[in-house]
N, C-alpha and C positions, 0 to 999 in steps of 0.2 A: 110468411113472406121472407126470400131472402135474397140477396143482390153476390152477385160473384163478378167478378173483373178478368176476364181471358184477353192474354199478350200472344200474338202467335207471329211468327216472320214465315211466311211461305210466298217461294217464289214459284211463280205461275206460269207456267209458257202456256198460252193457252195458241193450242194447232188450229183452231176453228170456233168459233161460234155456238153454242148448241142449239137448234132448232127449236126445242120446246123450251121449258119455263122450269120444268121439273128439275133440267141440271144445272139450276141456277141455284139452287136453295140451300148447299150445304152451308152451316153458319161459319166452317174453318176453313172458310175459300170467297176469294177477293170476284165481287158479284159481279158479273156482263149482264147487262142491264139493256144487250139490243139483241133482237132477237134475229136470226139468221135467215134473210129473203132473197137468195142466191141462187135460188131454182127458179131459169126461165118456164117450166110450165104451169099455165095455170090452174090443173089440175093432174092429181093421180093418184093410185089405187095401189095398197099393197094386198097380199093374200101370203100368209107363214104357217108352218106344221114343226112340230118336234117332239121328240119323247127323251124319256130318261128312268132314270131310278131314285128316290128319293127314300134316305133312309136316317128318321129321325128319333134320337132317345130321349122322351122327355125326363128332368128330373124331377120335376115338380107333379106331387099328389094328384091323380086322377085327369091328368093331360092326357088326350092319345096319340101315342105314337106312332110314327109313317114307317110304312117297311111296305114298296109300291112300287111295281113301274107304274109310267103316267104316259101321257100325251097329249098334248096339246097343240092350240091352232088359233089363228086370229086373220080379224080382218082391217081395214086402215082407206082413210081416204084423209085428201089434203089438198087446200083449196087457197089459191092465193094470187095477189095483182102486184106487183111490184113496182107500180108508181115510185116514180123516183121524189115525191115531197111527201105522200102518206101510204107506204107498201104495209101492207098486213097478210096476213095467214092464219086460215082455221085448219086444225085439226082434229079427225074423228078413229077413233080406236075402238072394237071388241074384239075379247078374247076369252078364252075358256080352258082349263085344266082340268083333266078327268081319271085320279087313281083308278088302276084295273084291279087290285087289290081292297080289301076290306081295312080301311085303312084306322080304323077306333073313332073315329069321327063322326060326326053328324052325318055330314055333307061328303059323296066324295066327289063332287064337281065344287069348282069355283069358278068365277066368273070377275070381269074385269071391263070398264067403258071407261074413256076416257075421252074428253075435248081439251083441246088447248085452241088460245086466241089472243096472237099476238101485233100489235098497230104500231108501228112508230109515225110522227110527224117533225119535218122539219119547216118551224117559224123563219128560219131564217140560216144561211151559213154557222153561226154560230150556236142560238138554240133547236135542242130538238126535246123532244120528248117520246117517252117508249113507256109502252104499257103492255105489260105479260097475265094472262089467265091461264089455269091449270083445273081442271077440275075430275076430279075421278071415284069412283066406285071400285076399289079391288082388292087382292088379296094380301095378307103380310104373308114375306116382305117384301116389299117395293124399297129397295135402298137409292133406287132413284128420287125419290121426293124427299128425303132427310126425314120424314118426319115416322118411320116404324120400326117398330120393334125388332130383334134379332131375329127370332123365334113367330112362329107361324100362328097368327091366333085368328084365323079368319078374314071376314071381307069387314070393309071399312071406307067411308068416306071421308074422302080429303081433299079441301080445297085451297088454293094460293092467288093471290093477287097481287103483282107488284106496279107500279107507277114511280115510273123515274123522270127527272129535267135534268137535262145534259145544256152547260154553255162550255163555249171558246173563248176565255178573257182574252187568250192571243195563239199565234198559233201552237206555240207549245206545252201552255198550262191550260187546262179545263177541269171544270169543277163538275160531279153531278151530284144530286139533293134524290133521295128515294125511299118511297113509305112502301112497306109490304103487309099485306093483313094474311095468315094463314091459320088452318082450323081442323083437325080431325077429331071426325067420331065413330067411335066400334058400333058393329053388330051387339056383339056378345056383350051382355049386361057384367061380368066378373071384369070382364077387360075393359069395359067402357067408364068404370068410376073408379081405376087410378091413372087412366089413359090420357081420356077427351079432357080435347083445350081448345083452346084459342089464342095467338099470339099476333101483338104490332111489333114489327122492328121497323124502326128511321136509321139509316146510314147515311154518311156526307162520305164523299170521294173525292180523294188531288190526282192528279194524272199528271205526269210532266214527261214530253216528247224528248226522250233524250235523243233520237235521232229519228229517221221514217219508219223506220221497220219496232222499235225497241221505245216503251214506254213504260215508267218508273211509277207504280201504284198506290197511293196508302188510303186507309180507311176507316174511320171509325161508325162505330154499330151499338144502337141501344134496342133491346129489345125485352120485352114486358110478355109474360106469361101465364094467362089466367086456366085453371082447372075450373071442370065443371064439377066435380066432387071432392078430385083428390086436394089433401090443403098441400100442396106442390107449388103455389104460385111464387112467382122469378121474378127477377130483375136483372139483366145482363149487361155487359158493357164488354163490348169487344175492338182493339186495336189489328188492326193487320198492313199489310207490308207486301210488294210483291212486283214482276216484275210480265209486261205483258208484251210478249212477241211475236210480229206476226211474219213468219216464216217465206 
């Protein structure tokens, strides 16, 4: 077991909102905690292609290397009411990558599903409440979820929950209270037992409206680290600092 104390000041202009839940997660960035229901339609449909080349050296003994063009393709729907007291949003993802090369690997497809489900409620002018689901099956890396490795080690499940309560003491101070549960686990058995964990973080937030547009952020973050094998287990404490503008 070991505990560390991270101080960080970043200032934050954040342009938008993020729709899903997954760019919510990184631990060195001041959390938005509402989820983005700014699309008048109640439904819609993406469909994407792409290709590329991917050319990777591993150092480490009997890794295999990519030296591959690829391409890949997905599909997406998204489903949402925008009620102005409890607006929510599902969202559905698969996609797929396919080396055209022999690439040293097992597998050379990989695949990727992903749901998000995000509800906010407001009690009242002053309190609300927001709750974020993230849930996916996919490949490293996903640097969008905070939680994979540099390096490519397969498909992997990862899932996130956040619940937050947001009040207005007045109208320029608000406070919000929010507990996150997140949890990934590997395929591959080498990578699975110094990997797979499970973590709680609780954050408390002060917001203070310095004007309409510009609001003054700070926030402290405990967050507890359990390994399913590896003896890696944490104890975190994070202050941060920041500044959130909305353009």
């Amino acid at each position: 077991m070991k505990t560390c104390l991270n101080f960080s000041a970043l200032v934050a202009m954040f342009l938008a909102a993020a729709p899903l839940a997954s760019a919510q997660q990184g631990l060195l960035s001041l959390q938005n905690n509402k989820a983005e229901f700014a699309d008048p339609s109640p439904m819609s449909f993406t469909v994407g292609a792409s290709g590329g080349y991917d050319s990777l050296n591993y150092k480490a003994e009997g890794a295999g290397d990519i030296d591959s063009f690829f391409i890949q393709g997905g599909v997406g729907a998204a489903f949402q009411d925008n009620d102005q007291v409890t607006p929510w949003n599902l969202g559905l993802d698969l996609s797929s990558v396919y080396y055209l090369d022999d690439t040293n690997r097992s597998d050379q497809s990989d695949y990727s599903a992903r749901v998000t489900f995000n509800i906010a409620h407001s009690f009242s002018e002053r309190l609300k409440l927001n709750h974020n689901f993230y849930l996916a099956y996919e490949v490293e890396p996903n640097f969008g979820t905070g939680a994979s490795t540099a390096l490519r080690n397969g498909q992997y499940f990862y899932g996130y929950n956040n619940l937050a309560v947001s009040y207005a003491w007045s109208e320029r101070f608000s406070t919000t209270t929010s507990y996150t549960v997140d949890g990934i686990k590997y395929d591959d058995a080498a990578i699975a037992a110094s990997e797979d964990r499970f973590s709680h973080t609780v954050s408390q937030q002060f917001a203070w409206a310095w004007s309409q547009t510009l609001k003054v952020v700070g926030e402290y973050r405990y967050r507890k680290i359990a390994y399913d094998k590896a003896p890696n287990d944490s104890n975190s404490h994070f202050v941060l600092a920041g500044l959130d503008k909305a353009w």
